[in-house]
Short mmCIF file of the C-alpha atoms (twelve columns), coordinates in Angstrom:
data_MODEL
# 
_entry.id   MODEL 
# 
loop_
_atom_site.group_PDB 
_atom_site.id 
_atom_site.type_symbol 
_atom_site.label_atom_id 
_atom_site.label_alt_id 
_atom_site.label_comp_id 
_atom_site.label_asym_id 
_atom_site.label_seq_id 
_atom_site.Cartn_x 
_atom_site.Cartn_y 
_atom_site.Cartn_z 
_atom_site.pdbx_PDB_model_num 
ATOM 1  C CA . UNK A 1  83.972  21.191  209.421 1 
ATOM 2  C CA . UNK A 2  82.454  21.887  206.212 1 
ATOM 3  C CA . UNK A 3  82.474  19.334  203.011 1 
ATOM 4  C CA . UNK A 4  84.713  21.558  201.331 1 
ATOM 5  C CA . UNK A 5  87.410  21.565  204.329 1 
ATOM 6  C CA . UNK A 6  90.530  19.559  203.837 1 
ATOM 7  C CA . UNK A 7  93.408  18.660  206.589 1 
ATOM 8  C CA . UNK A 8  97.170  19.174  204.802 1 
ATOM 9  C CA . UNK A 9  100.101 17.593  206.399 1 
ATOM 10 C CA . UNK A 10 103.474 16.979  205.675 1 
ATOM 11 C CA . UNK A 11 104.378 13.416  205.955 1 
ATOM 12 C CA . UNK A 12 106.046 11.889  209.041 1 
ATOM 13 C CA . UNK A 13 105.691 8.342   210.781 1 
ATOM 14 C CA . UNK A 14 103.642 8.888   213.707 1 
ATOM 15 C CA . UNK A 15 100.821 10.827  211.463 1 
ATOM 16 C CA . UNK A 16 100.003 7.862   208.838 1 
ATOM 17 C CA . UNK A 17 100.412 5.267   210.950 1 
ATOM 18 C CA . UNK A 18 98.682  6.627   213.758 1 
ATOM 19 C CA . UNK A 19 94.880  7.073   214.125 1 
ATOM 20 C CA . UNK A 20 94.751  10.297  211.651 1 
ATOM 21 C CA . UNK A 21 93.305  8.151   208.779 1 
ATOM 22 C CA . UNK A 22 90.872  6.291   210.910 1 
ATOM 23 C CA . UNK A 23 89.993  9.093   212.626 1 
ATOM 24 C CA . UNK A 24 88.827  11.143  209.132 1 
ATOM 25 C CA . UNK A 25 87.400  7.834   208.119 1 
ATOM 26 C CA . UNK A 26 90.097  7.392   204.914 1 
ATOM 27 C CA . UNK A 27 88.695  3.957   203.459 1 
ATOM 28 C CA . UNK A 28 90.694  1.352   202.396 1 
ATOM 29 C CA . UNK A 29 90.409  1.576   198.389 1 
ATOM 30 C CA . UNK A 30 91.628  5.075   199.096 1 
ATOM 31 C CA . UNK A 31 95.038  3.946   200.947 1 
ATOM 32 C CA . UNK A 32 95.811  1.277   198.402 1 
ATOM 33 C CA . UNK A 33 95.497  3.860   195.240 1 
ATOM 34 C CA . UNK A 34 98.024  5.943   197.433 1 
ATOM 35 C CA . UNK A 35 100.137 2.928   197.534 1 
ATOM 36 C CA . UNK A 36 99.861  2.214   194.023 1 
ATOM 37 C CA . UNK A 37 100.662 5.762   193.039 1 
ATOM 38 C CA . UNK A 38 103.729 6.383   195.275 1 
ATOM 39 C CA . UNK A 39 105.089 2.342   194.281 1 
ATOM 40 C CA . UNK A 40 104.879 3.159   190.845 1 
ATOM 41 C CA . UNK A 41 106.648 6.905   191.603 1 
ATOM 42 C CA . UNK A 42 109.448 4.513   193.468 1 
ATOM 43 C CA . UNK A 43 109.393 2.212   190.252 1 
ATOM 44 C CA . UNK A 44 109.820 4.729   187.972 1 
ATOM 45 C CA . UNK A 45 112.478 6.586   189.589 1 
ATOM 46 C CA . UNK A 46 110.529 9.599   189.878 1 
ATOM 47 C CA . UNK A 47 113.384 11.245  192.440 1 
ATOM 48 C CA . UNK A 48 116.172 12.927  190.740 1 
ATOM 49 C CA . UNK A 49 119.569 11.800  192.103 1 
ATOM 50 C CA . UNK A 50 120.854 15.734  192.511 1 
ATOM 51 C CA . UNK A 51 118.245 16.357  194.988 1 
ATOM 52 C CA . UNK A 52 115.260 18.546  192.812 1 
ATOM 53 C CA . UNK A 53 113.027 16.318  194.569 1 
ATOM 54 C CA . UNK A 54 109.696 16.942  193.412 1 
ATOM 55 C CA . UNK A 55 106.808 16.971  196.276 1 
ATOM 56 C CA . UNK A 56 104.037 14.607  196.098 1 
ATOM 57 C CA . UNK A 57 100.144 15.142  197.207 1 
ATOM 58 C CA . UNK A 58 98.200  12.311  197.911 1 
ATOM 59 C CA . UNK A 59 94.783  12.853  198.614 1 
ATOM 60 C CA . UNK A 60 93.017  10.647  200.805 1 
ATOM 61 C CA . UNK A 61 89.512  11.209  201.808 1 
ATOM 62 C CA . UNK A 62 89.481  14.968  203.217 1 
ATOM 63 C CA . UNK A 63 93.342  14.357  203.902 1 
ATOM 64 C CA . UNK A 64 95.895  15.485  202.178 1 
ATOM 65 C CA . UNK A 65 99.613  14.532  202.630 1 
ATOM 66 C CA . UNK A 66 102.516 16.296  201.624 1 
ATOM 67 C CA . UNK A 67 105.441 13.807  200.570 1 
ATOM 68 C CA . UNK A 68 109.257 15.704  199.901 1 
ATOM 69 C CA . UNK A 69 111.590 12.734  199.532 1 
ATOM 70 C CA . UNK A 70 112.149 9.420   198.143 1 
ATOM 71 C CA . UNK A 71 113.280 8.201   201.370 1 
ATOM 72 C CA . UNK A 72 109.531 9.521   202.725 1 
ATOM 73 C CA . UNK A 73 108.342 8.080   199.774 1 
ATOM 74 C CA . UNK A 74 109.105 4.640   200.770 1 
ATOM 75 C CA . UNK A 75 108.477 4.987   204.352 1 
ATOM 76 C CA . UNK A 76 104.973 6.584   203.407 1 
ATOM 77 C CA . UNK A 77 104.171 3.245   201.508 1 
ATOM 78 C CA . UNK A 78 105.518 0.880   204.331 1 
ATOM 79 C CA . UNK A 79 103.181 3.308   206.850 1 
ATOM 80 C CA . UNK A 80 100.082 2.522   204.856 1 
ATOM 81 C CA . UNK A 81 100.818 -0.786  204.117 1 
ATOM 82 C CA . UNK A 82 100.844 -1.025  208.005 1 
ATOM 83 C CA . UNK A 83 97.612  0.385   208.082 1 
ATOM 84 C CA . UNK A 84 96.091  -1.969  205.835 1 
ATOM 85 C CA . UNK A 85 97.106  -5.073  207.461 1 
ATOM 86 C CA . UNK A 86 96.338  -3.656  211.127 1 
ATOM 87 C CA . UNK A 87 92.794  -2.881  209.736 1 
ATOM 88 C CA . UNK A 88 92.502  -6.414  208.116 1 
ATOM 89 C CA . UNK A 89 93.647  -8.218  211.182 1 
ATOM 90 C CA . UNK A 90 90.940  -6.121  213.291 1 
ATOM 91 C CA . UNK A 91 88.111  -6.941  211.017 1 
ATOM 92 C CA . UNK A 92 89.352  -10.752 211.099 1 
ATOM 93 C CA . UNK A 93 89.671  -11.164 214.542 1 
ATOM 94 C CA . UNK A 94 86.809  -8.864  215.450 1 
ATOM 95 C CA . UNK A 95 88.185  -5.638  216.684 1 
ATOM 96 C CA . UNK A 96 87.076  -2.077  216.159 1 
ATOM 97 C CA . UNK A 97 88.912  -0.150  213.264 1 
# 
């Protein structure tokens, strides 16, 4: 895979909260701008009520995923958030990320 290569997904549970991010080696500043981003989305109301939707693209690391709903929206920032804490408890008591 070349620098210039990037991985687009659409988002669903099992992809950001499995090993996809640690596996393209998506660092943690990275995730927590994501959260930031789609919170304040969330915040903002960003989602229209009638359903125009629009779709979000978070890019992390060589990653990039593809984010249709407000209900995704908030799962998407519950599944990184999950990420984040598994990482911190592996560095604190000494396990692999």
């Amino acid at each position: 895979m070349t620098n210039h290569e990037r991985i687009n997904v659409s988002y669903s549970h099992s992809l950001v909260s499995g090993s996809l991010l640690d596996e393209h080696h998506v660092n943690d500043s990275e995730i927590e701008e994501a959260v930031d981003k789609l919170s304040g989305l969330i915040l903002a109301n960003h989602f229209d009520p009638f359903g125009n939707e629009p779709t979000i693209i978070l890019k992390l690391g060589i990653v990039n995923i593809e984010v249709k709903t407000n209900r995704d929206c908030q799962a998407c920032v519950r599944d990184l958030m999950a990420v984040l804490y598994r990482r911190d408890w592996n560095r604190t008591y000494g396990f692999g990320c």
